[in-house]
C-alpha positions in Angstrom: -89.2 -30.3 -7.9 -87.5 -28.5 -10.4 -84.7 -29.6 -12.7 -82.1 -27.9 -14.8 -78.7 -27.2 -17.0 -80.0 -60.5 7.2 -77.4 -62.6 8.0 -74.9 -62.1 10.5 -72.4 -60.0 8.1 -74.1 -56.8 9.3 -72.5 -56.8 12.7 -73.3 -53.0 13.3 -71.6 -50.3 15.5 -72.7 -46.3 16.3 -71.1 -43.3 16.7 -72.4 -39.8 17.3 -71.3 -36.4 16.5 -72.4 -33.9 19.3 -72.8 -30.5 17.9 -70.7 -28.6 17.8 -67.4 -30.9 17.4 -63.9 -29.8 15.7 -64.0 -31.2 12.1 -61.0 -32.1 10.2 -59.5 -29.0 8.6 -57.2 -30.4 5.8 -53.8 -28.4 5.6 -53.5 -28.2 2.0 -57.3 -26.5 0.8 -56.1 -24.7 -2.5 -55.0 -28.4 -4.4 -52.8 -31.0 -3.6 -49.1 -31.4 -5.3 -49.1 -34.0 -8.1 -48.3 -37.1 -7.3 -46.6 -40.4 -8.4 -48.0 -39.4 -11.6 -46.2 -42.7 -13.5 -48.0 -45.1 -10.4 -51.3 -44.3 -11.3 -50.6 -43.8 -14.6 -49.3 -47.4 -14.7 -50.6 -48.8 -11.3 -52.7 -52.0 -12.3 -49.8 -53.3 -14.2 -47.0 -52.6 -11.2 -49.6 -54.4 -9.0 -50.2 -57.0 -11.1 -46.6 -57.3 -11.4 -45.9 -57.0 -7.8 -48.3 -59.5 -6.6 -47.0 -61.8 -8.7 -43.2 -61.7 -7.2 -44.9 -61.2 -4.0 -46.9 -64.9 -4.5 -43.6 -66.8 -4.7 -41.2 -64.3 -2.7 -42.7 -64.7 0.4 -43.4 -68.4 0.3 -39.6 -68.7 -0.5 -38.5 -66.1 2.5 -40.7 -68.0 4.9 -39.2 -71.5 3.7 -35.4 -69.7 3.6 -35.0 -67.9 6.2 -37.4 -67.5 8.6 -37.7 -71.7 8.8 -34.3 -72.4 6.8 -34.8 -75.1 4.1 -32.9 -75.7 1.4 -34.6 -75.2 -1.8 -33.9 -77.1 -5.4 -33.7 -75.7 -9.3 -31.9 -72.1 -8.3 -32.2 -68.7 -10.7 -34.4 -70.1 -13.3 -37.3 -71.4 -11.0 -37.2 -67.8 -9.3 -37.9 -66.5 -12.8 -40.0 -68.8 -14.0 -42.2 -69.3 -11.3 -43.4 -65.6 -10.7 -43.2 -64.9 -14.3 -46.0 -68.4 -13.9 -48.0 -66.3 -11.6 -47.9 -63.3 -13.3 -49.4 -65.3 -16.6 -52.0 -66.7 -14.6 -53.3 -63.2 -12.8 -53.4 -61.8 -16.1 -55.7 -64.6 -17.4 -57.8 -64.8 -14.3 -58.4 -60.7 -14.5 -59.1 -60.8 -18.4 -61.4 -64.2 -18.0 -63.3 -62.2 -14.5 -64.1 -59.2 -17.1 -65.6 -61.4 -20.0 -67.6 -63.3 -17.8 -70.9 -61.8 -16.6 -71.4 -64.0 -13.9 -69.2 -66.5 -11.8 -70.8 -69.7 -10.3 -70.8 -69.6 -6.7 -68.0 -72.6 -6.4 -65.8 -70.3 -8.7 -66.1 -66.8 -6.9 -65.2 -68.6 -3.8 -61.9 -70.2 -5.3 -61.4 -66.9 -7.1 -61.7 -64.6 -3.8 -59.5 -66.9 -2.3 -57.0 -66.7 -4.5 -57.0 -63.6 -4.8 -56.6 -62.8 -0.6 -53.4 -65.3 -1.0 -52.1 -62.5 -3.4 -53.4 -59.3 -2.2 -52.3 -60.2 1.4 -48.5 -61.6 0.3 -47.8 -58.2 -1.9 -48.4 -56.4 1.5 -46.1 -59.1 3.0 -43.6 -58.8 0.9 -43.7 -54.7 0.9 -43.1 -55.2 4.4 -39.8 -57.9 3.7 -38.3 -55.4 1.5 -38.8 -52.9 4.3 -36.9 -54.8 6.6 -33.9 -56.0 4.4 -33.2 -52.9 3.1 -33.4 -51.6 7.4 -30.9 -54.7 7.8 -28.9 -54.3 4.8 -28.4 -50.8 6.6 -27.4 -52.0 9.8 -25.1 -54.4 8.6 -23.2 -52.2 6.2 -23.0 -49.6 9.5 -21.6 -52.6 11.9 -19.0 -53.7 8.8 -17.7 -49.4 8.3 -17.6 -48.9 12.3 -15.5 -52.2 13.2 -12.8 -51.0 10.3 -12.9 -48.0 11.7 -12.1 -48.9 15.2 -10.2 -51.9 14.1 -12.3 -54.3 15.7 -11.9 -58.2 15.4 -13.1 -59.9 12.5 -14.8 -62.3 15.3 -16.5 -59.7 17.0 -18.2 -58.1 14.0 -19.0 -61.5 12.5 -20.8 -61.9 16.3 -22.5 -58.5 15.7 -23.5 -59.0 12.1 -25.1 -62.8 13.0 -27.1 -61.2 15.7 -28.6 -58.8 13.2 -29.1 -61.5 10.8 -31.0 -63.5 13.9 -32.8 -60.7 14.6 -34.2 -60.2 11.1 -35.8 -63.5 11.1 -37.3 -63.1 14.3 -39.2 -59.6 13.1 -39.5 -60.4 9.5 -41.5 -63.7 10.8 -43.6 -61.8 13.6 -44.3 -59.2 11.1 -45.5 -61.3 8.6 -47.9 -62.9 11.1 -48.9 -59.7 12.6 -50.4 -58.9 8.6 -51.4 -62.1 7.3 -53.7 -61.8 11.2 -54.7 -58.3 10.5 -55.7 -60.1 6.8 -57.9 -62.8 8.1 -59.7 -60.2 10.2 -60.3 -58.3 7.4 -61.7 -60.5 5.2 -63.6 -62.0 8.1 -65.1 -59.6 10.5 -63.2 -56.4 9.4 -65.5 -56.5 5.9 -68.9 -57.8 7.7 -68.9 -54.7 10.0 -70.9 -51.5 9.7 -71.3 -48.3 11.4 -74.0 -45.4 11.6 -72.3 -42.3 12.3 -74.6 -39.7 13.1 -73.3 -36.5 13.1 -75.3 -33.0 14.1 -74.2 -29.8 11.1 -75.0 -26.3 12.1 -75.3 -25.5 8.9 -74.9 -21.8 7.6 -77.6 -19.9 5.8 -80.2 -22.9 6.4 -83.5 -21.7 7.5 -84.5 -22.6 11.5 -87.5 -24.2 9.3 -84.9 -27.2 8.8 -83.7 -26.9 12.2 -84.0 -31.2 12.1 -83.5 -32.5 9.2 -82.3 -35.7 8.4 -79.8 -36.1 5.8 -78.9 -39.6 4.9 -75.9 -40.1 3.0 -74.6 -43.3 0.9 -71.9 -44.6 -1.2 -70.0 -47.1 -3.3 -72.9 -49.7 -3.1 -70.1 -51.8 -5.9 -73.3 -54.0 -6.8 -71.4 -56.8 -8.3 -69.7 -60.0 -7.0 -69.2 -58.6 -3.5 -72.3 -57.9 -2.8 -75.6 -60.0 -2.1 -79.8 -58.9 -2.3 -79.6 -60.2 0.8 -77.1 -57.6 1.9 -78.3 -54.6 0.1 -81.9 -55.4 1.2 -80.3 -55.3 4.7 -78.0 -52.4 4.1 -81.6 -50.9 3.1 -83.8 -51.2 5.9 -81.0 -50.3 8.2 -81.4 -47.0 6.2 -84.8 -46.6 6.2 -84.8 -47.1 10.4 -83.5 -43.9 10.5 -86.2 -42.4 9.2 -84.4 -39.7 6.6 -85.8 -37.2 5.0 -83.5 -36.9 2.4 -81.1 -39.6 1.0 -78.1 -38.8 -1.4 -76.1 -41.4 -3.0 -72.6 -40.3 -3.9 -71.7 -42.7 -7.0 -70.2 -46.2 -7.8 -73.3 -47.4 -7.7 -72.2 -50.8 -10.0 -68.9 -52.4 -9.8 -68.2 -52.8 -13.2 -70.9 -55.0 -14.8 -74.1 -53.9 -16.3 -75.4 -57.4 -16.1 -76.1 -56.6 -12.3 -78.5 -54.1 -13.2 -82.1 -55.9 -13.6 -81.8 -57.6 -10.3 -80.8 -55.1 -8.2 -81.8 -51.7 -9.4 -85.3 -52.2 -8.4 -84.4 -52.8 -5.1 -83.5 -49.3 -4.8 -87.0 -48.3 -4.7 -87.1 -50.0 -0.8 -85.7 -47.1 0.2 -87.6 -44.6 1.7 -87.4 -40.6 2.1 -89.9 -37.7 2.8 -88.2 -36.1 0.2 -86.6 -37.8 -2.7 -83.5 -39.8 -3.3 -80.6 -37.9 -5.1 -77.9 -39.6 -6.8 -74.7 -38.5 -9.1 -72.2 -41.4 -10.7 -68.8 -42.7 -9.9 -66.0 -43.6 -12.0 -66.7 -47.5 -11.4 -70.4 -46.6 -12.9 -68.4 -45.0 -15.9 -66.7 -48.9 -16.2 -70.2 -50.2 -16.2 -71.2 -47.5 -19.0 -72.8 -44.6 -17.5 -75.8 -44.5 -20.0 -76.5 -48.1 -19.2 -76.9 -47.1 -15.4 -78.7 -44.0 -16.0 -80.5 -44.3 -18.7 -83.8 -47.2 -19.6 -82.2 -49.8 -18.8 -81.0 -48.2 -15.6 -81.9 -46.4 -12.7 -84.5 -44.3 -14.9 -86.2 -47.7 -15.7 -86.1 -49.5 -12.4 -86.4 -46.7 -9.8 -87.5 -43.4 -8.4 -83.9 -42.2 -7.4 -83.2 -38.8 -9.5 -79.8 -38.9 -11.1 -78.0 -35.8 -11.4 -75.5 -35.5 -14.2 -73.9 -32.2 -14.4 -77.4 -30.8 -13.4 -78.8 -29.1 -10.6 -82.2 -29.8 -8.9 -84.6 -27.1 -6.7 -86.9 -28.8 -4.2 -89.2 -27.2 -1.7 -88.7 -28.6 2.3 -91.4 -27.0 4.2 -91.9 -23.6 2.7 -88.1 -23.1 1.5 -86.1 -24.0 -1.5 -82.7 -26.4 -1.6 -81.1 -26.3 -4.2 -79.1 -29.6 -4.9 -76.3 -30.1 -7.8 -74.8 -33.5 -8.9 -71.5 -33.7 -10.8 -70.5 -36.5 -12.9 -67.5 -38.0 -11.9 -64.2 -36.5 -13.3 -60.5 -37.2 -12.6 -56.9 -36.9 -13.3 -57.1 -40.6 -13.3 -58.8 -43.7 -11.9 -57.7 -42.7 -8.0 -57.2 -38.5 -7.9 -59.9 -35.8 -8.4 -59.5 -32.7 -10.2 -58.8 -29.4 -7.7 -60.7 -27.3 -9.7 -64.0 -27.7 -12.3 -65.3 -24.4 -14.4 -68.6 -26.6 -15.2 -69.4 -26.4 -11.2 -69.2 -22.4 -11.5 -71.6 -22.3 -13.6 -74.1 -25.0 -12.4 -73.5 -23.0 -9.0 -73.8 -19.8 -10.8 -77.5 -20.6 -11.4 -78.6 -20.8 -7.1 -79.5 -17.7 -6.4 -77.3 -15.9 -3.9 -78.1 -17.4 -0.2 -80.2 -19.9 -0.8 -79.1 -23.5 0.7 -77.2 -26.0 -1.7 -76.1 -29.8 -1.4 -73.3 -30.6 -3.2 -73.0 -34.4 -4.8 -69.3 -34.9 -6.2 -68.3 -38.8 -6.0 -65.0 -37.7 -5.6 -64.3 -35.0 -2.2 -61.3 -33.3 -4.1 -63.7 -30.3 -5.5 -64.7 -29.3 -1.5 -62.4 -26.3 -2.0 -63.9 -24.9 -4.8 -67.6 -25.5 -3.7 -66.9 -24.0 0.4 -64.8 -21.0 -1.5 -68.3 -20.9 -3.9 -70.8 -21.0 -0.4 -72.2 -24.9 -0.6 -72.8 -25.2 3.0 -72.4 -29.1 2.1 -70.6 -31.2 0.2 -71.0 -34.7 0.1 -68.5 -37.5 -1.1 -67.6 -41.2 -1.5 -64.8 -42.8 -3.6 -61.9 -43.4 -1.0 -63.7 -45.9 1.3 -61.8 -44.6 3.9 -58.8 -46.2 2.5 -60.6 -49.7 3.5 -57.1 -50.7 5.2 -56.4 -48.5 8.0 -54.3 -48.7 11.1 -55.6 -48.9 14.0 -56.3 -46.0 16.5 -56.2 -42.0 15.1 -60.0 -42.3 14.3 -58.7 -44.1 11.0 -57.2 -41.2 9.8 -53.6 -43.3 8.6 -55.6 -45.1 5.7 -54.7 -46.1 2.1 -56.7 -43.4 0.7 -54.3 -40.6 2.0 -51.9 -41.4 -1.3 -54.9 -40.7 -3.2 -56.4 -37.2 -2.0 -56.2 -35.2 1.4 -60.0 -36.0 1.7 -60.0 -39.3 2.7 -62.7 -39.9 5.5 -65.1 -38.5 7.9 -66.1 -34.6 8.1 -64.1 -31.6 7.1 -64.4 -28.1 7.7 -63.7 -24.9 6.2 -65.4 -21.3 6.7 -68.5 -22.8 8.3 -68.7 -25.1 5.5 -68.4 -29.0 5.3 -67.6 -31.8 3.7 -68.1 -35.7 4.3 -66.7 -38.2 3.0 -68.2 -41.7 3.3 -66.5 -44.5 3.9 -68.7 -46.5 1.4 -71.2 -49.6 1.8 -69.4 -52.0 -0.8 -65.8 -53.1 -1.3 -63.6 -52.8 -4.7 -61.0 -55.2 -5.9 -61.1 -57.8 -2.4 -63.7 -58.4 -0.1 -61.4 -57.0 3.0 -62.1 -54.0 5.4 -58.9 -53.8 7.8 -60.3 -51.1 10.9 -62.5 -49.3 8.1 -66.0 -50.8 8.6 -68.9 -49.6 6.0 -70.7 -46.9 6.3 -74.4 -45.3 6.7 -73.9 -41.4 7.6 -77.3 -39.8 9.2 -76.5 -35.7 9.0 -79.0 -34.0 11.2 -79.1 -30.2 10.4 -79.3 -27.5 13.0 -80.7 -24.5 10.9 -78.8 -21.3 11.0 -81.1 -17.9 11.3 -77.6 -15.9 9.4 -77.4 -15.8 5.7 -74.5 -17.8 3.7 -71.1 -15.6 3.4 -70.1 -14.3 0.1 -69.6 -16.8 -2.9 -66.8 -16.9 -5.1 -67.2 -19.2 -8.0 -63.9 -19.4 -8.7 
């Protein structure tokens, strides 16, 4: 190679790809519009915020008005309460980033904690939803009986009805999310899926006509994640029997202090090939040299970490050439649209030769299938990790964040896929988005690659 510039939490499904099948082609391929620029700016502090109103607001709805009971102390215990919460999430998050490790009695009251939270600030989006809907409705049925001079009576009748009817959704609404919540965090997060999809890939020799891809991403080794689970996670890999095996980034949570116990399990997994890896913007938390470097995966594995390089392999008598970005971003949760440094890493693969792209984020697929990469290869979105359900998962969280947000996508004859991710960020909770192991079998193309243009 040449370098330059075990438990029952793995309930597992499969889906295949017959060759052949329609990918995604995402409408927007030439950038995406910027967006809610002050949210992400700003967006751990609004949801900090937000859960926080949302951990006594929907206690206090469900007590008011969906079960009416009268409640003692007025305005200043609707203050001071969430302003109570709000002082105690910002404790618990600035104690969980000091600490290295939790004991195990303490992540569990932690995680539970924190599900109370997460799953009222969805509640609660959802109650504003519907009082502003019957706010609407109610200002309507007040304008239209003036209008027609209806009796005070009968729009009194109309306007109690609507009132009625808002405590009957706004309570089967709130138990339709708080279920979808428990699944989640129960079943929803232990389930994983093999997709195995078939690529004719363009300008791959026949030679390849075969080959087993295997793709991974956002292990988040950390508190949400066990040996016993990656080990697991592992051999499910390795019974796939891959010839190559690319790891897209966020590799570590957040905490370095992971490191020595888990890195070297890497080295259980298995390829005829090589493992390739480029880093995620949860490794940059962790401190990318501390991952990469001797303490790291350098130290503790065979896995060769591309950052901002390319690699040239031989796989059986021809060259691929593969190139590995570091991760780059407007901000924590959007990708750049466009990156000069991939020109010129691409600029070095000699015209038609096959090359792998490795870009945590998927937002650069444009410029690379514009450039020729037959492949591009991605992680970061986790398929939004709440989805609903039906459409193949395609209405997910991650569609706020980039147009890229799970599965495969086509352009020109060339791809992209975007993993839904092994690991979990921020809650242990997977709502119709289980993990993900994605086995890519090539179909080798006899035609060269179309024209390149690196920019």
């Amino acid at each position: 190679m040449t370098r330059y510039g075990a438990d029952n939490w793995g309930e597992e499904q499969e889906v295949g790809t017959p060759a052949g099948q329609t990918a995604a082609r995402p409408a927007q391929l030439h950038g995406q519009p910027v967006r809610w620029r002050f949210f992400f700016a700003h967006f751990f502090t609004v949801l900090l915020g937000s859960m926080s109103v949302a951990q006594w607001a929907v206690p206090v709805w469900l007590l008011t008005v969906a079960f009416p009971v009268r409640l003692v102390g007025g305005w200043p215990m609707h203050v001071l309460l969430p302003l109570c919460f709000f002082l105690i999430n910002l404790g618990l998050l600035h104690s969980l980033r000091r600490v290295p490790r939790l004991p195990a009695h303490a992540q569990v009251l932690v995680r539970l904690y924190c599900a109370y939270g997460f799953t009222a600030t969805f509640c609660f989006i959802f109650l504003l939803l519907c009082s502003g809907l019957w706010g609407v409705l109610w200002l309507a049925c007040h304008t239209v009986g003036v209008m027609v001079a209806t009796r005070g009576s009968e729009i009194t009748r109309v306007q109690t009805s609507l009132w009625e009817s808002l405590r009957w959704v706004s309570g089967i609404g709130i138990s339709t999310i708080v279920g979808a919540f428990v699944y989640g965090y129960t079943r929803g997060q232990r389930q994983m899926q093999i997709t195995r999809l078939t690529l004719p890939l363009a300008g791959w020799p026949q030679a390849w006509h075969g080959l087993k891809l295997l793709h991974l991403s956002d292990l988040h080794i950390g508190t949400n994640l066990s040996a016993a689970e990656f080990r697991d996670y592992l051999q499910r890999a390795n019974a796939l029997d891959p010839d190559l095996v690319f790891l897209t980034g966020d590799l570590l949570d957040s905490n370095p202090a992971y490191i020595p116990e888990f890195f070297p399990i890497f080295n259980e997994l298995k390829a005829r090939y090589g493992v390739f890896a480029c880093l995620g913007n949860h490794d940059g938390y962790a401190g990318p040299q501390a991952v990469a470097d001797a303490d790291g995966l350098a130290r503790h594995t065979q896995v060769t970490l591309l950052r901002d390089q390319a690699a040239q392999l031989t796989i059986r008598g021809f060259p691929l050439h593969i190139v590995g970005l570091n991760d780059r971003g407007k901000d924590w949760a959007r990708g750049l649209d466009a990156l000069p440094l991939l020109s010129q890493l691409l600029a070095t693969v000699p015209a038609g030769e096959p090359c792998v792209l490795l870009s945590h984020r998927p937002d650069l697929f444009p410029q690379a299938a514009r450039a020729g990469v037959a492949l591009t290869l991605a992680g970061h979105t986790h398929g939004g990790q709440l989805a609903l359900p039906g459409w193949q998962g395609r209405f997910n969280l991650a569609r706020f964040i980039t147009p890229f947000a799970r599965g495969l996508y086509e352009y020109s004859g060339r791809f992209l896929y975007v993993n839904r991710g092994l690991g979990v960020t921020g809650q242990r909770v997977r709502v119709f988005t289980p993990r993900e192991i994605a086995l890519l079998t090539c179909v080798g193309q006899a035609q060269k690659c179309p024209p390149r243009r690196l920019m």
